[in-house]
C-alpha positions in Angstrom: -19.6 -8.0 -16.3 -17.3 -10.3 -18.4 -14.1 -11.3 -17.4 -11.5 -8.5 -18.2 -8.1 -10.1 -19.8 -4.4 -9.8 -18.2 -2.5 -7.7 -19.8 1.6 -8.0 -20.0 2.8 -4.0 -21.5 6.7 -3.1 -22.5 6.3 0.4 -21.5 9.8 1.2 -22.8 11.8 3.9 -22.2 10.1 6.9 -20.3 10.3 8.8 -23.6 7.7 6.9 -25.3 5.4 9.5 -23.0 6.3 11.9 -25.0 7.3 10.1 -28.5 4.5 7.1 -28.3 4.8 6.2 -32.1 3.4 3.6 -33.0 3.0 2.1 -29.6 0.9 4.5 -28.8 -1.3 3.8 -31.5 -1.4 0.2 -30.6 -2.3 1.4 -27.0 -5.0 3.6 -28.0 -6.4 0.6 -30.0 -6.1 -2.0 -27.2 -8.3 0.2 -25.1 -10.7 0.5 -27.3 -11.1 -2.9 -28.1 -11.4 -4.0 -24.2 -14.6 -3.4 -22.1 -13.6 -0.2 -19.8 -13.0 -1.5 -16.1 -14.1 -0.3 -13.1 -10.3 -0.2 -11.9 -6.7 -1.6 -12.9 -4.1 -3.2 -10.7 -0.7 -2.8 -12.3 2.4 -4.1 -11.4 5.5 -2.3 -12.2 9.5 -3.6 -12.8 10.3 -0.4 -11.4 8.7 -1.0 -7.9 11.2 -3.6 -6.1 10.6 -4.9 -2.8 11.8 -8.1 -1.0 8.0 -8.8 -0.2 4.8 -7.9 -2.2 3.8 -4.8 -1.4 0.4 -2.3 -2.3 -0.2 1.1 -2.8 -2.7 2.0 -0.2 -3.0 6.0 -1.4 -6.2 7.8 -2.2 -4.6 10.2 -4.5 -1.1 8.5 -5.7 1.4 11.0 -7.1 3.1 11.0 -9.9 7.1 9.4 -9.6 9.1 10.8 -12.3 12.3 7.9 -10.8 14.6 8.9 -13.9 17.3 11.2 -14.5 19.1 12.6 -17.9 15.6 13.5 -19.8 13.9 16.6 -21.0 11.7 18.6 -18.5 8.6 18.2 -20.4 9.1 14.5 -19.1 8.9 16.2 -15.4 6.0 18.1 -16.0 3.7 15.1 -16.9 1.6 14.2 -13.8 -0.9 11.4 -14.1 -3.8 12.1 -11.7 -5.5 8.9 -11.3 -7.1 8.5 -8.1 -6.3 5.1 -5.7 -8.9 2.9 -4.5 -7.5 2.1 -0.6 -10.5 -0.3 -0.7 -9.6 -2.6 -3.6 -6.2 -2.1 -2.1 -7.3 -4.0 0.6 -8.6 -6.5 -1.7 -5.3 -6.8 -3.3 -4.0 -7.5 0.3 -6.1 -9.9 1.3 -5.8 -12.2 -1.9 -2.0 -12.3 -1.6 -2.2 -12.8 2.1 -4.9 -15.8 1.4 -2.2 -17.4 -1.1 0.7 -16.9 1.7 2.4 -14.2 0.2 2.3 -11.8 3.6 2.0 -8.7 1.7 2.3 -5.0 3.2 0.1 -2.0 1.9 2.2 1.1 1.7 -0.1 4.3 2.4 2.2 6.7 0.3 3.5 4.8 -2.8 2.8 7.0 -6.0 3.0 5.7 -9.5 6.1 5.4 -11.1 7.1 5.3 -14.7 6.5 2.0 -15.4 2.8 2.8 -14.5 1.6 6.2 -15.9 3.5 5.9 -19.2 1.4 2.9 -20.6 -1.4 4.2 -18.5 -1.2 7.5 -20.3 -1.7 6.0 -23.2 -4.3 3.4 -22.3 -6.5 5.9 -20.7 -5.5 9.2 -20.9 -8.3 10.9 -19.0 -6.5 9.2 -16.0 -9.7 8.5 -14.4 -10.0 5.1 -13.5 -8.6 4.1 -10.1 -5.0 2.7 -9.7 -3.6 0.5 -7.2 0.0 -0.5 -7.9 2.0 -3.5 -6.7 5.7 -4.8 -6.4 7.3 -6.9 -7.9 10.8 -9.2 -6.1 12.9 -10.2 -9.1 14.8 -12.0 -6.5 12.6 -14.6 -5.7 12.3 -15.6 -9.2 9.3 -16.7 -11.9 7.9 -19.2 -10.2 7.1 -16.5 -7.4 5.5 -14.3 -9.7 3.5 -16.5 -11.2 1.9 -17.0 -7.5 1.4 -13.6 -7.5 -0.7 -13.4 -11.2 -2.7 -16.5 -9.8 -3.8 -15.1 -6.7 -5.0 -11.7 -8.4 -6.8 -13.7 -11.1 -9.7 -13.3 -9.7 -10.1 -9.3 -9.8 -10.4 -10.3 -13.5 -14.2 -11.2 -12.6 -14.6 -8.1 -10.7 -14.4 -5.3 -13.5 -10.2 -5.2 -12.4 -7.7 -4.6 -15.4 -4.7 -6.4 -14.1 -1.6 -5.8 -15.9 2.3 -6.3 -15.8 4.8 -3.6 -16.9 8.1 -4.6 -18.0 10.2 -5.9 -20.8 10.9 -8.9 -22.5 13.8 -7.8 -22.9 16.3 -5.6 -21.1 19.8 -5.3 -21.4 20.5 -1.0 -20.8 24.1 -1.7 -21.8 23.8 -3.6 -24.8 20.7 -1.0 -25.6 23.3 1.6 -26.0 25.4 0.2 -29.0 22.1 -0.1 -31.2 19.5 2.2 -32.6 16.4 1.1 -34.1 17.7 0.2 -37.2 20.2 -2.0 -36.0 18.5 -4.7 -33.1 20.9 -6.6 -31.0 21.2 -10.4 -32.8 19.7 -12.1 -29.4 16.4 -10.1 -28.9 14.6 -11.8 -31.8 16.0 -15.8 -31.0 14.3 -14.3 -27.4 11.6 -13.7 -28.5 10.5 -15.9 -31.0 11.6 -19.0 -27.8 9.3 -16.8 -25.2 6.2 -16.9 -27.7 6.2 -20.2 -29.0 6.4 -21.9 -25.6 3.7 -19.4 -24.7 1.4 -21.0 -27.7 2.8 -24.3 -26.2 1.2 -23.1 -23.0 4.5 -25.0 -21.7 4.4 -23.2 -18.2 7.6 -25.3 -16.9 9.8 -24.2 -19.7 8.9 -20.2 -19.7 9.5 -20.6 -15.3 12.9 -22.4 -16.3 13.4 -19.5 -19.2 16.6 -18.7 -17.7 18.6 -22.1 -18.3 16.3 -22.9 -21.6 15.8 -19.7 -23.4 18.7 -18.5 -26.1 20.4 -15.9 -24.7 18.5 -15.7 -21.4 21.5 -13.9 -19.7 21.6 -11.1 -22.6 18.0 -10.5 -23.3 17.1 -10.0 -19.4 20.1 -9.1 -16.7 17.6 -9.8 -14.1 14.3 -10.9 -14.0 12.4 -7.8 -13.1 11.3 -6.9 -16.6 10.1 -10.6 -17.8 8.8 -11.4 -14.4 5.8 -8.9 -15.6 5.0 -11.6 -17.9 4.5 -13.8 -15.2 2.1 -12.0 -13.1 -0.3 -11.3 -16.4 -0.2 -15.4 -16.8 -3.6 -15.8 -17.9 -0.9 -15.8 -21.4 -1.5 -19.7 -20.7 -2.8 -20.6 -17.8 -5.5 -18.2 -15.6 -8.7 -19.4 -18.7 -6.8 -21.0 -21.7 -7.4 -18.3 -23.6 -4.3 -16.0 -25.2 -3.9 -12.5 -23.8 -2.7 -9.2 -25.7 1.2 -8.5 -25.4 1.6 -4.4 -26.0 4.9 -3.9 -27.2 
């Protein structure tokens, strides 16, 4: 089997379950265009932990951890099936790179999982296993994290991060689509050319070197997705897709 990518997904605001747009067309096309795998890992900014921790269930459930939206939002259930065994495998790779890692028996999927997944693979028939994230341990930590699970790449394992370059909920609120807050794209534009720079100590240090680092991310949960899915620049060389 060839080596499956890493993939870093803005999943966005829950809605975009039920108004993909145009990211779900992108979605739909990025599945298409990758081998199918045999599983996907997927680590979610809305899963935080002080240590890394796995879902261990057979048959995750689906978290609807939101408030304020439409029922139809509430009805959605994504029923992939677990894999407790690759969930071990998860384990065992983080333990081997020191990371002490916990599998949690009963951890469902949350939103930042099922909404891309929905419109990955919207059969929901390939086996999930999700894993925390710990903002609070910063980048660096992360980036541990992606290099430890690189390795379920050459397994038939679709690892991915969901997050957000960007993330700022209360600047969100004073602009609509037509109107983009004047940071996002300096952000941007910084994050991907020291990605095609492959300049790893600059993107780890992107809080102190990045224009408006403090705006564009209020805490490092969101970004630090980018970190996990690092073969970006470092796991083979080669570039990997960015879903946004």
């Amino acid at each position: 089997m060839s080596r499956l990518p890493a993939l870093f997904i803005s999943h966005g605001s829950p809605m975009t379950a039920l108004e993909p747009g145009k990211v779900g067309e992108r979605l739909a096309e990025l599945a298409a265009d990758l081998p199918r795998p045999r599983a996907i890992v997927l680590a979610s900014a809305h899963w935080l932990t002080r240590s890394p921790q796995v879902g261990g269930a057979a048959t995750p459930g689906t978290v609807h951890d939101f408030g304020g939206f439409p029922q139809a939002l509430f009805d959605i259930r994504y029923p992939a099936p677990g894999d407790p065994v690759l969930s071990a495998r998860v384990a065992a790779l983080l333990q081997g790179a020191g990371l002490q890692p916990q599998v949690d028996p009963d951890r469902g999927l949350d939103h930042g999982v099922w909404v891309p997944l929905r419109l990955l693979y919207p059969a929901a028939d390939i086996p999930v296993v999700p894993v925390s994230i710990q903002p609070g341990l910063g980048p660096a930590h992360q980036l541990r994290i992606g290099r430890a699970l690189a390795p379920l790449r050459d397994e038939g394992v679709l690892v991915i991060g969901s997050g957000s370059i960007t993330h700022n909920l209360h600047d969100w609120r004073s602009y609509d689509e037509a109107r983009q807050a004047p940071y996002v794209q300096p952000f941007i534009d910084w994050i991907e050319q020291r990605m095609a720079a492959e300049d790893v100590d600059a993107l780890l240090d992107y809080r102190r070197q990045a224009p408006y680092a403090e705006r564009a991310q209020r805490i490092d949960a969101g970004i630090d997705m980018g970190f996990l899915a690092m073969d970006i620049y470092r796991f083979d060389g080669e570039p990997a897709p960015l879903a946004d």
